[in-house]
Backbone as ProteinMPNN parsed JSONL, in Angstrom:
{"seq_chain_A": "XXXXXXXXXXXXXXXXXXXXXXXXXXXXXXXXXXXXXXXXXXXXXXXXXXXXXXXXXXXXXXXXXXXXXXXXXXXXXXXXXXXXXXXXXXXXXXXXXXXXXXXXXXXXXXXXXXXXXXXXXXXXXXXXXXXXXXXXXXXXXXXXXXXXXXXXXXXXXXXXXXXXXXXXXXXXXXXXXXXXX", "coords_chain_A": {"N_chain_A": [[0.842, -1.178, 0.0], [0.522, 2.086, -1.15], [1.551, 4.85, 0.978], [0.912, 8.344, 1.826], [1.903, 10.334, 1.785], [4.211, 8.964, 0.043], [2.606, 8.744, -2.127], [1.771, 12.049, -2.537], [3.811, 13.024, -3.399], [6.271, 15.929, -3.847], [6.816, 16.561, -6.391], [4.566, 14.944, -7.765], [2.676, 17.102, -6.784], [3.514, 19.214, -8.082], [2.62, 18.593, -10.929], [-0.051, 17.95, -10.597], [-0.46, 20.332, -10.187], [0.161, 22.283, -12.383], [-1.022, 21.031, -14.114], [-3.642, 21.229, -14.004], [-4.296, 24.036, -13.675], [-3.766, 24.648, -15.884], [-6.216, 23.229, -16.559], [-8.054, 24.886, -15.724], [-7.976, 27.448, -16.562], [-8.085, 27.023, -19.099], [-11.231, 26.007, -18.891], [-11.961, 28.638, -18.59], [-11.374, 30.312, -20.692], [-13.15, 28.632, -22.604], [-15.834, 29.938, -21.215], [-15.436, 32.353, -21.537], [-15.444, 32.639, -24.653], [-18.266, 32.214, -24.991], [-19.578, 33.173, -26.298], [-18.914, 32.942, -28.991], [-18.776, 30.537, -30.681], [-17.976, 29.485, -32.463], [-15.01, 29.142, -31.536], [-14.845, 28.199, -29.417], [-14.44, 25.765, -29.17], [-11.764, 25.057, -29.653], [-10.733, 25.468, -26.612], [-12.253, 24.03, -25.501], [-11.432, 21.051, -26.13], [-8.699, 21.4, -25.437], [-8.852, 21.453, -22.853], [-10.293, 19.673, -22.147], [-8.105, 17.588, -22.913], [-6.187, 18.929, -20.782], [-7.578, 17.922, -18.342], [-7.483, 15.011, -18.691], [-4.56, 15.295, -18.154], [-4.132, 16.065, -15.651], [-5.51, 13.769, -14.402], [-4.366, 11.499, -15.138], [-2.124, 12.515, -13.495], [-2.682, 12.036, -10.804], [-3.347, 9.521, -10.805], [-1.05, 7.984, -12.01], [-1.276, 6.777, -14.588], [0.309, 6.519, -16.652], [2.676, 5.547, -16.169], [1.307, 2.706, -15.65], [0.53, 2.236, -18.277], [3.027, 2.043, -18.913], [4.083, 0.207, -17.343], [2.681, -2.017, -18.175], [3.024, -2.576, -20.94], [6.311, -2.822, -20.761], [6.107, -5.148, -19.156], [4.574, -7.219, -20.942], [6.586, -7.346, -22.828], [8.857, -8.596, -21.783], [7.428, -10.868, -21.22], [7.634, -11.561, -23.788], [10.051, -11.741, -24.163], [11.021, -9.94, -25.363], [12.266, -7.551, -24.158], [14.931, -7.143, -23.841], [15.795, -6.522, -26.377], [14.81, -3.805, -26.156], [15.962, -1.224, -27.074], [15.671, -0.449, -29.851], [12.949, -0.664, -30.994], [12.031, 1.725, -29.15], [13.532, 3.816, -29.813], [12.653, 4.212, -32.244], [9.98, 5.149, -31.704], [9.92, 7.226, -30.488], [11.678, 8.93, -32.125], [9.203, 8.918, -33.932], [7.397, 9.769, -32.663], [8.201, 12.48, -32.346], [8.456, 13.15, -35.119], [5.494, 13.511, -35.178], [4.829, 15.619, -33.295], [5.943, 17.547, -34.499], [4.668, 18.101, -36.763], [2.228, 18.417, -35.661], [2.682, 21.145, -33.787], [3.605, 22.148, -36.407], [0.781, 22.339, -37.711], [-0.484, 23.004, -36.079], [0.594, 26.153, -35.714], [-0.408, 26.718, -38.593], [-3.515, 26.308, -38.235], [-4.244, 28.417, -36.884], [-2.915, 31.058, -37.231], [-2.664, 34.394, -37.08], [-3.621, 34.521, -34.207], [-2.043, 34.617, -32.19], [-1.914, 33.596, -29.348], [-4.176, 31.746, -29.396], [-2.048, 29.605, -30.674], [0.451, 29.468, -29.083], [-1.058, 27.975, -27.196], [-2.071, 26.063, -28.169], [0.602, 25.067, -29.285], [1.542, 24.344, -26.419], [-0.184, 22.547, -25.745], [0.199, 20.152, -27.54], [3.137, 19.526, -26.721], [2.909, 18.866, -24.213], [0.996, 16.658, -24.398], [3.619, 15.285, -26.434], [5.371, 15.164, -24.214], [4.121, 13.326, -22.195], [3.753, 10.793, -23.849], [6.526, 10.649, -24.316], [7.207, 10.147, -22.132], [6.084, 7.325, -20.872], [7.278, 5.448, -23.222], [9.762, 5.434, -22.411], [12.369, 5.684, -22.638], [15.898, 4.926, -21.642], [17.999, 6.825, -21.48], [16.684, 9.258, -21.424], [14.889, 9.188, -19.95], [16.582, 9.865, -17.655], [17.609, 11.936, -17.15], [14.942, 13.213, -16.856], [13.978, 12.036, -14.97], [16.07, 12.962, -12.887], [16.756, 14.352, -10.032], [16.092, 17.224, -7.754], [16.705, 18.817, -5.46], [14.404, 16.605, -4.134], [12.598, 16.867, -6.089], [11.418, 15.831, -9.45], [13.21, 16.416, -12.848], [11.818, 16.349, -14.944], [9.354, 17.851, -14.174], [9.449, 20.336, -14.677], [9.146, 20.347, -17.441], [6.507, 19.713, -17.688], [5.479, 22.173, -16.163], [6.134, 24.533, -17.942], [4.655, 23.623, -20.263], [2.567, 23.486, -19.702], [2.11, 26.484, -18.298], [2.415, 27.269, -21.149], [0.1, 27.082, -22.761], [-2.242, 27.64, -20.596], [-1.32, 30.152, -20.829], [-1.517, 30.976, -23.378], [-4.32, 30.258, -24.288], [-5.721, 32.208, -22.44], [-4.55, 34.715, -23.201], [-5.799, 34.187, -25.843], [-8.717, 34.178, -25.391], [-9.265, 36.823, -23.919], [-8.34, 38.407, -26.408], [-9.791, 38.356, -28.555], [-12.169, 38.883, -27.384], [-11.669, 41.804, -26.829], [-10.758, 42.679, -29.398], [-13.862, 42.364, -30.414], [-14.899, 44.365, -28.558], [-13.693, 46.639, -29.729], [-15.063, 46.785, -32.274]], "CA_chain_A": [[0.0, 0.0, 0.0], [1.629, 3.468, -0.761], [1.271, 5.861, 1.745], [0.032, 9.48, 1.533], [3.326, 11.245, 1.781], [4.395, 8.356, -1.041], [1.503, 9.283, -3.198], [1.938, 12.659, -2.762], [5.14, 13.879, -3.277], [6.645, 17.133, -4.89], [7.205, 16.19, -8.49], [3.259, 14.789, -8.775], [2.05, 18.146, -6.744], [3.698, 20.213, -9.113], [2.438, 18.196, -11.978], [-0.831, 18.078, -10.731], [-1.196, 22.03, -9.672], [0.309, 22.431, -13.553], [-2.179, 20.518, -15.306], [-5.056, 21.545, -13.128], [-4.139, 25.009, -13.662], [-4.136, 24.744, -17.71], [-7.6, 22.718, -17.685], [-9.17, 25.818, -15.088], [-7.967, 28.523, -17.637], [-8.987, 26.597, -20.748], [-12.431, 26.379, -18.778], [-12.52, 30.001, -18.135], [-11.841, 31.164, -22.2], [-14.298, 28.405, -22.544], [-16.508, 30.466, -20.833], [-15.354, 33.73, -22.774], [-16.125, 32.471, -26.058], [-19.636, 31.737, -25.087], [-20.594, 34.33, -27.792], [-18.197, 32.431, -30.698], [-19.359, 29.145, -30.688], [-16.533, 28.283, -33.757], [-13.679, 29.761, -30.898], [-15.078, 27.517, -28.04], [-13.87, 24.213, -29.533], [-10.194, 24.739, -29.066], [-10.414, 26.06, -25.465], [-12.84, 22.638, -24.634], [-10.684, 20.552, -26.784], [-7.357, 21.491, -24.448], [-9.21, 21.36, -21.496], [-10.41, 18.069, -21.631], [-6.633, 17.118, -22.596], [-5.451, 18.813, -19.445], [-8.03, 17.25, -17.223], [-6.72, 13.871, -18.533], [-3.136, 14.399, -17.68], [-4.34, 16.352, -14.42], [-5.845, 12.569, -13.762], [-3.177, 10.938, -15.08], [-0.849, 12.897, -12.233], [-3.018, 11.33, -9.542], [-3.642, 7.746, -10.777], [-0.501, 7.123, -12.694], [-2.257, 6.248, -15.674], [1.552, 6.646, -18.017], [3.353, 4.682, -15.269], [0.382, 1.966, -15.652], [0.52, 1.489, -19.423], [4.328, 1.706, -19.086], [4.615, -0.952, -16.749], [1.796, -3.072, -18.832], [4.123, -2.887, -22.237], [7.193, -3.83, -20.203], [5.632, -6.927, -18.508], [4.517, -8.02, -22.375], [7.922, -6.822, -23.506], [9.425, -9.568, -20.603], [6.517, -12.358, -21.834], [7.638, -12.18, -25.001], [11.279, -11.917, -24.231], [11.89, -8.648, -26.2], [12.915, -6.924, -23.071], [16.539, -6.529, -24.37], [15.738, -5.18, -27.716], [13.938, -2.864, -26.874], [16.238, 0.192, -27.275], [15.473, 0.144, -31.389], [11.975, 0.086, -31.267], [11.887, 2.799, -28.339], [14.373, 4.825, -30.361], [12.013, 4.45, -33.619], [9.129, 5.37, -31.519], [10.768, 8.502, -30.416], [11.822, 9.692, -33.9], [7.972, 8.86, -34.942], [6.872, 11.114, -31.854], [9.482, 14.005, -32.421], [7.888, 13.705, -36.389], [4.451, 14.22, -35.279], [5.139, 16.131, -32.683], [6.623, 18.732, -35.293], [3.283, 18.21, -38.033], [1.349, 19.34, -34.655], [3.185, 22.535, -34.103], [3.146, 23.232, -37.629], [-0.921, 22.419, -38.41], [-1.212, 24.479, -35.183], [1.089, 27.474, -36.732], [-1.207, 27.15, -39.941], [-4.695, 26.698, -38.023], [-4.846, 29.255, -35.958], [-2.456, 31.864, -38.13], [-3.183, 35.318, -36.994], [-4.054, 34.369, -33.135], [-0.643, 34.355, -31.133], [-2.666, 32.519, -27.983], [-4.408, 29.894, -29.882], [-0.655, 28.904, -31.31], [1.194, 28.899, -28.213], [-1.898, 27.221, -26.419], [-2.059, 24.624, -29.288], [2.158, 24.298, -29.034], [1.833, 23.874, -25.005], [-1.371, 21.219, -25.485], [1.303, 19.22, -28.586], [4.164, 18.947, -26.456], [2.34, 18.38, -23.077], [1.27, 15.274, -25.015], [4.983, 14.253, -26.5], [6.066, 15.1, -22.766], [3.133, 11.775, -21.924], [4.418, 9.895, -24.676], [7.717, 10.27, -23.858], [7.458, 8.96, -20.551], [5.475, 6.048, -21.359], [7.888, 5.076, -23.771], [10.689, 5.828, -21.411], [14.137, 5.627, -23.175], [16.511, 4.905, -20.492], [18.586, 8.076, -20.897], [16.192, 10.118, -21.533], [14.789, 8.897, -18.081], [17.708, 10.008, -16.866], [17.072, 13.4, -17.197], [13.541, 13.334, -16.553], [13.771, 11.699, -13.406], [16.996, 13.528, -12.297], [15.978, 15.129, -8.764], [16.283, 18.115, -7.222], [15.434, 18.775, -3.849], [13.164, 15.964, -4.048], [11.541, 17.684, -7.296], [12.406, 15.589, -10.793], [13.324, 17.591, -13.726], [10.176, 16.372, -15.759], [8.129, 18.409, -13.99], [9.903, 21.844, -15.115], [8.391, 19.96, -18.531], [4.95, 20.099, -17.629], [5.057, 23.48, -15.928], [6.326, 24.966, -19.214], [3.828, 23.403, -20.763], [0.815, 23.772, -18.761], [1.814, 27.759, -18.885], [2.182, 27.91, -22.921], [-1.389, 26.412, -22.88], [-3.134, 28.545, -19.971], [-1.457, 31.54, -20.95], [-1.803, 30.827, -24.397], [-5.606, 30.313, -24.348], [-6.659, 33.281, -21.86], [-4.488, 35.903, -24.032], [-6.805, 33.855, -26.962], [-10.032, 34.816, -25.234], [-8.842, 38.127, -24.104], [-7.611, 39.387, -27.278], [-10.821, 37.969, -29.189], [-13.099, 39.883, -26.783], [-10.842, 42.918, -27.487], [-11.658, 42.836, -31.001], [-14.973, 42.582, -30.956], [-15.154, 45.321, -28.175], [-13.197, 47.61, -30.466], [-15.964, 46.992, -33.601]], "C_chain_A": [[0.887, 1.241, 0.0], [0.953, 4.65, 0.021], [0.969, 7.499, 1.167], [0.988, 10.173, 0.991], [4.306, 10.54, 0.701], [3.877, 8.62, -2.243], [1.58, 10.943, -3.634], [3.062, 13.92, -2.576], [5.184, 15.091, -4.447], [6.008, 17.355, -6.083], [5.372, 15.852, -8.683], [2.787, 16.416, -8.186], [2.293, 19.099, -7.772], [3.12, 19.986, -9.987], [0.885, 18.188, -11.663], [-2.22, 19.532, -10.737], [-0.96, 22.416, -11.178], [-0.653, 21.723, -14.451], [-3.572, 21.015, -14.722], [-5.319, 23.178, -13.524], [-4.45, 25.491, -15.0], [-5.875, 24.551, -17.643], [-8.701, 24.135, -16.572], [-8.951, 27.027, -16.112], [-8.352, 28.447, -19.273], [-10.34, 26.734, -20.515], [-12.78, 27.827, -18.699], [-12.715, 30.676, -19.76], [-12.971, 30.232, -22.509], [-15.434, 29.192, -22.162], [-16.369, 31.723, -21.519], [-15.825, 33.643, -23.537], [-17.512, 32.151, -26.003], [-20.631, 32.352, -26.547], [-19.959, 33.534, -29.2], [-18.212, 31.234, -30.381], [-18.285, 28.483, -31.801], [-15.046, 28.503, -33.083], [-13.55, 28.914, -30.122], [-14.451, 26.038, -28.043], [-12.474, 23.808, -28.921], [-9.988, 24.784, -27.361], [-11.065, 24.139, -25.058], [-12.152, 21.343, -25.245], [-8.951, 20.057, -25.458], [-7.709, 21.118, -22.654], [-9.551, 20.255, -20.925], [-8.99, 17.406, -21.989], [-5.919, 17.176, -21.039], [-6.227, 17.928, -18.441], [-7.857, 16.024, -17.174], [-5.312, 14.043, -17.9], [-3.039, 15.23, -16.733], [-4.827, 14.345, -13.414], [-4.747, 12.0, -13.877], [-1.86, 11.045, -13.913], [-1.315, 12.223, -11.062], [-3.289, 10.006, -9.601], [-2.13, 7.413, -11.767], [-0.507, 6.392, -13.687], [-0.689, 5.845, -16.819], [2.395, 5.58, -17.122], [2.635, 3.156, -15.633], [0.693, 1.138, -17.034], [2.11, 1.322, -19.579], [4.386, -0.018, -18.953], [3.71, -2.376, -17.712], [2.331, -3.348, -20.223], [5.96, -3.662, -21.877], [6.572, -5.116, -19.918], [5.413, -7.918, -19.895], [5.431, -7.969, -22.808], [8.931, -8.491, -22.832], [8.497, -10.56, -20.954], [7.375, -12.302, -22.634], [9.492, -12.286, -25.523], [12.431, -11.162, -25.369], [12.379, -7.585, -25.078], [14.219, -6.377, -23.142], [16.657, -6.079, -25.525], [15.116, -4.414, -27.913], [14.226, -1.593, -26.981], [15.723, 0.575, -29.057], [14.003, 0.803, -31.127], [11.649, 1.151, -30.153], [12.6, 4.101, -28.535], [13.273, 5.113, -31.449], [10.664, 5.422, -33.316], [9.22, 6.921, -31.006], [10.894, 9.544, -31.469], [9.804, 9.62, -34.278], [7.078, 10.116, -34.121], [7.409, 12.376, -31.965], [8.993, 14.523, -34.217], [6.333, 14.513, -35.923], [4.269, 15.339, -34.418], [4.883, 17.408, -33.506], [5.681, 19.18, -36.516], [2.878, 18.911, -36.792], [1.541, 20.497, -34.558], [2.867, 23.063, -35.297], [1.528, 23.275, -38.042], [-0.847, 23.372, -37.342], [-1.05, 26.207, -35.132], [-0.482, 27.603, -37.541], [-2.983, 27.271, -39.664], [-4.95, 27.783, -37.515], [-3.629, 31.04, -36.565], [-3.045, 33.183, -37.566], [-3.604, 35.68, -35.25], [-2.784, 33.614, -32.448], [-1.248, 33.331, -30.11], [-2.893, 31.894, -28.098], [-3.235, 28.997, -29.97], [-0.127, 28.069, -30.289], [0.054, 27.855, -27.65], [-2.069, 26.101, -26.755], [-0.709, 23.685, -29.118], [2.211, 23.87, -27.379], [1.017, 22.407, -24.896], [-0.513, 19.907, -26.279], [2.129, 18.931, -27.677], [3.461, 18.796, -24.752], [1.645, 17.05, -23.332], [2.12, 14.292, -25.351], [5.48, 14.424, -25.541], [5.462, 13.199, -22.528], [3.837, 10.983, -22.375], [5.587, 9.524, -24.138], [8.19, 9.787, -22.824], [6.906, 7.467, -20.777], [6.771, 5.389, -22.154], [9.103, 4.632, -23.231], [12.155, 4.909, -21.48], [15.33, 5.72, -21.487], [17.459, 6.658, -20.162], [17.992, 9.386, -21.358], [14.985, 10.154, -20.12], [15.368, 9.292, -17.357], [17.892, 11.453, -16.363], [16.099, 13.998, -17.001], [13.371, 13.409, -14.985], [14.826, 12.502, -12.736], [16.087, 14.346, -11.038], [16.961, 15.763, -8.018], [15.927, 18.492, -6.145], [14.445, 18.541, -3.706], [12.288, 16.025, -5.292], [12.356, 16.804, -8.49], [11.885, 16.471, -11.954], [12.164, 17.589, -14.547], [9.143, 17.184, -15.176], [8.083, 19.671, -14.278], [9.208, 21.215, -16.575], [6.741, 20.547, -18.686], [4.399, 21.465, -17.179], [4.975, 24.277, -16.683], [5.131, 25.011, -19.564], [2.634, 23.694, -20.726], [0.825, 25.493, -19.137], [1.374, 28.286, -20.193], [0.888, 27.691, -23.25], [-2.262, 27.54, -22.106], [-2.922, 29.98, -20.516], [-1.826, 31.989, -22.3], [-3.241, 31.215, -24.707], [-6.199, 31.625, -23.404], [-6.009, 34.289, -22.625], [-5.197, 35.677, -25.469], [-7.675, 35.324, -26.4], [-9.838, 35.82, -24.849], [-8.513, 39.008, -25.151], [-8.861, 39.476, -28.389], [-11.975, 39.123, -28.78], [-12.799, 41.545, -27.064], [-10.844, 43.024, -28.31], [-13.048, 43.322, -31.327], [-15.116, 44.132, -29.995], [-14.762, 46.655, -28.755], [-14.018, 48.107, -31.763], [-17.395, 47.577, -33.397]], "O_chain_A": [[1.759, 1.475, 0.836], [-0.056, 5.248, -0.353], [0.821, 7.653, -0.045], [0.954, 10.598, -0.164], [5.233, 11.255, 0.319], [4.533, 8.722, -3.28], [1.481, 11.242, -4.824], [3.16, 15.015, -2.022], [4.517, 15.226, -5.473], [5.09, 18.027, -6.554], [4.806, 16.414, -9.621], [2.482, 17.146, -9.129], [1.381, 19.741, -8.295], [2.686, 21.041, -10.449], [0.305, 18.494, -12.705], [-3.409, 19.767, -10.95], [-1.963, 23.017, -11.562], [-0.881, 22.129, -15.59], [-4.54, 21.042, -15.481], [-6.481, 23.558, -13.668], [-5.173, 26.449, -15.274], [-6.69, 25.238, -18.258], [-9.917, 24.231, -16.737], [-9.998, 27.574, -16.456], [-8.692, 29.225, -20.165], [-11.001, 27.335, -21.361], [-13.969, 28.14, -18.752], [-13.701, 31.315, -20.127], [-14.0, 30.865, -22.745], [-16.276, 29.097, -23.056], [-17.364, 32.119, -22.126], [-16.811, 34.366, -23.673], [-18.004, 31.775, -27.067], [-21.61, 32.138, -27.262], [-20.527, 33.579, -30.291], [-17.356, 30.934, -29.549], [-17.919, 27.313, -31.91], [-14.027, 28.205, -33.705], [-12.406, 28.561, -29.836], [-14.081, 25.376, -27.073], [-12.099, 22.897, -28.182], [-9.073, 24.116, -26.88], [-10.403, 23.273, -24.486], [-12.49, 20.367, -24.575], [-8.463, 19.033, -24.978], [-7.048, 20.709, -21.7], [-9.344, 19.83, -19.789], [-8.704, 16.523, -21.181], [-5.402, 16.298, -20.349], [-5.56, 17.201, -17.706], [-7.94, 15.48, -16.073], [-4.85, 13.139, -17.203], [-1.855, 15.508, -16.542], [-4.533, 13.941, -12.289], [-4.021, 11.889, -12.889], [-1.02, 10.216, -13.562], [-0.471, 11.803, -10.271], [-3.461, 9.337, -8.583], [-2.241, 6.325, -12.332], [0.191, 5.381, -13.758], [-0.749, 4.945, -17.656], [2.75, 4.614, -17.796], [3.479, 2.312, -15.936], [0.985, -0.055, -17.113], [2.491, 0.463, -20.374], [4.57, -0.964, -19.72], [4.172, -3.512, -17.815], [2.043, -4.454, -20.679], [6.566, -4.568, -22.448], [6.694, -6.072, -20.685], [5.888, -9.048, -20.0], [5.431, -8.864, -23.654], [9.537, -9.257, -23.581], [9.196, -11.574, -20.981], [8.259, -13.114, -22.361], [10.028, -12.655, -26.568], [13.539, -11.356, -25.869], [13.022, -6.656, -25.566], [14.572, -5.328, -22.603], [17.541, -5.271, -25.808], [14.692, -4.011, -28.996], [13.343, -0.736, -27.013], [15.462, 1.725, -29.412], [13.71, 1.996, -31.045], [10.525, 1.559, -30.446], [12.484, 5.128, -27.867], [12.959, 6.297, -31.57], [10.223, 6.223, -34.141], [8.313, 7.685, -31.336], [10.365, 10.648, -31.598], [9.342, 10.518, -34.982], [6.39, 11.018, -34.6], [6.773, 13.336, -31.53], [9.063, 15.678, -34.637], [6.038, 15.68, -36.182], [3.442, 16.149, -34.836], [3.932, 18.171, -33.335], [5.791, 20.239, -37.133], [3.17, 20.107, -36.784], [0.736, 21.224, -35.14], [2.153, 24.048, -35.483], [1.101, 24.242, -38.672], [-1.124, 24.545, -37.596], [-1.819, 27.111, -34.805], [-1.419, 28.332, -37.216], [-3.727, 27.941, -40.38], [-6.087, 28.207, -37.721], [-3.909, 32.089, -35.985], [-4.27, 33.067, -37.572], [-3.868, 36.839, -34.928], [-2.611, 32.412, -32.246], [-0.904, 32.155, -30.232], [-2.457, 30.933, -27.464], [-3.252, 27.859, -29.502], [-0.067, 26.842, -30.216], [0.451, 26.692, -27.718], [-2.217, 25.149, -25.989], [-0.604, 22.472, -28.939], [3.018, 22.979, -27.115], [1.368, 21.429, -24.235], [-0.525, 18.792, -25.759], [2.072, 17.709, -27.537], [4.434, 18.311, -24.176], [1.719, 16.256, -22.395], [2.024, 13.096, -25.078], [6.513, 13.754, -25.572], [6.139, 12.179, -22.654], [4.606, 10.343, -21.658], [5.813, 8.44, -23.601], [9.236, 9.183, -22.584], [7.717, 6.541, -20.808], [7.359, 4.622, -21.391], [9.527, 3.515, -23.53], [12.714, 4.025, -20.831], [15.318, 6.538, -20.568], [17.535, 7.347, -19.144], [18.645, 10.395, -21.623], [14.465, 11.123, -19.568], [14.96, 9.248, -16.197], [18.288, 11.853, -15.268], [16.105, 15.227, -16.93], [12.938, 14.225, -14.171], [14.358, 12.857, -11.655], [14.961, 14.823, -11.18], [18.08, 15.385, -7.671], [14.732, 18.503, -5.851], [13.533, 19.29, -3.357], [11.338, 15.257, -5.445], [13.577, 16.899, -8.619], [10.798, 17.025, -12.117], [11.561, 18.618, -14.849], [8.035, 17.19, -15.713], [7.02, 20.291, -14.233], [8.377, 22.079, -16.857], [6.123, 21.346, -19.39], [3.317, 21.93, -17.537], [3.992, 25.015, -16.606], [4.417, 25.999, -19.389], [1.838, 24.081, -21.581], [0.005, 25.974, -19.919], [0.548, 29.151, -20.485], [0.551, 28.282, -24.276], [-2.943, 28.313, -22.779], [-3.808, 30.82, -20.676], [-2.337, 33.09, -22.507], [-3.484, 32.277, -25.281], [-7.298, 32.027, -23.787], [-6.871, 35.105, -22.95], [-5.274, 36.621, -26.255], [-7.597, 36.535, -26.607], [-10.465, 36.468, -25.687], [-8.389, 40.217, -24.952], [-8.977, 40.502, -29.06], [-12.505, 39.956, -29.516], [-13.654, 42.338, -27.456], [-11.065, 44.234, -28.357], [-13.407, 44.216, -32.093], [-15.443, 45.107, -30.672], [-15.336, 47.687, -28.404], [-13.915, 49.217, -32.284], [-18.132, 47.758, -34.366]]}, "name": "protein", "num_of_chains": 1, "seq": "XXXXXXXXXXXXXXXXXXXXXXXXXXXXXXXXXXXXXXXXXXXXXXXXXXXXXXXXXXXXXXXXXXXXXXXXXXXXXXXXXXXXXXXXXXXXXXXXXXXXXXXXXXXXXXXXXXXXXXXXXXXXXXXXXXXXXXXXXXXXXXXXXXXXXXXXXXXXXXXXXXXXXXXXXXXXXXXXXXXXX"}
């Protein structure tokens, strides 16, 4: 049984006050755009992202399917090769990764906030991925700890900001438009 002070250490509080924090400011331009019904998508879109990997910080959900691809990895006695395909899978995440950014450049074109909010919601995803997947030395760096705190979570804080701040200078700047016409 893991204890409380096991369960809730540093590294998930941070990760869970950072994702919690994105999906309350995606709900709030949610709530801005109530008047642009074709604006509201992206904000409820990101928001239900963050509130998955706000859950994910408290149930372990990336830890879970980790450990459930190792254990088949160890059935099937690919356990030692699996730096290729965890390298390939890497490169295939770091491609789409980089289509995401750019469709999210080209959708939202003209709207600085959507972009970043779009680039924080993309790589707050290949952050997920990339743990799941979890390349040994790129683990290494993830997990590295800092007074108790591992470095992956300066990941998600990033992230979580380019997203919240992203999306409320959206709906702020939107509303500011129309209030100007």
């Amino acid at each position: 049984m893991t204890s409380h002070a096991e369960w809730l250490n540093p590294t998930r509080i941070i990760g869970m006050s950072a994702y919690l924090f994105a999906a309350v400011s995606c709900a709030i331009a949610w709530a801005r755009y109530r008047e642009f019904p074709h604006l509201r998508r992206l904000a409820w879109v990101i928001a239900v992202l963050e509130a998955g990997l706000f859950l994910d910080m408290a149930f372990s959900v990336r830890w879970q399917l980790h450990n459930l691809l190792e254990g088949e990895a160890i059935r099937e006695n690919l356990y030692a090769q699996r730096f290729g395909p965890q390298l390939a899978a890497l490169i295939i995440l770091g491609a789409a990764a980089a289509i995401g950014i750019g469709l999210t450049w080209l959708r939202f074109r003209g709207r600085a906030g959507a972009i970043i909010a779009g680039w924080g919601a993309v790589l707050s995803l290949s952050c997920w991925c990339t743990e799941v997947i979890s390349l040994h030395a790129i683990d290494a760096v993830f997990h590295y700890t800092v007074d108790g705190v591992m470095l992956v979570s300066l990941c998600w804080v990033a992230c979580s900001l380019m997203t919240s701040l992203g999306i409320l200078w959206d709906s702020w700047a939107v509303h500011a438009i129309i209030a100007r016409a």
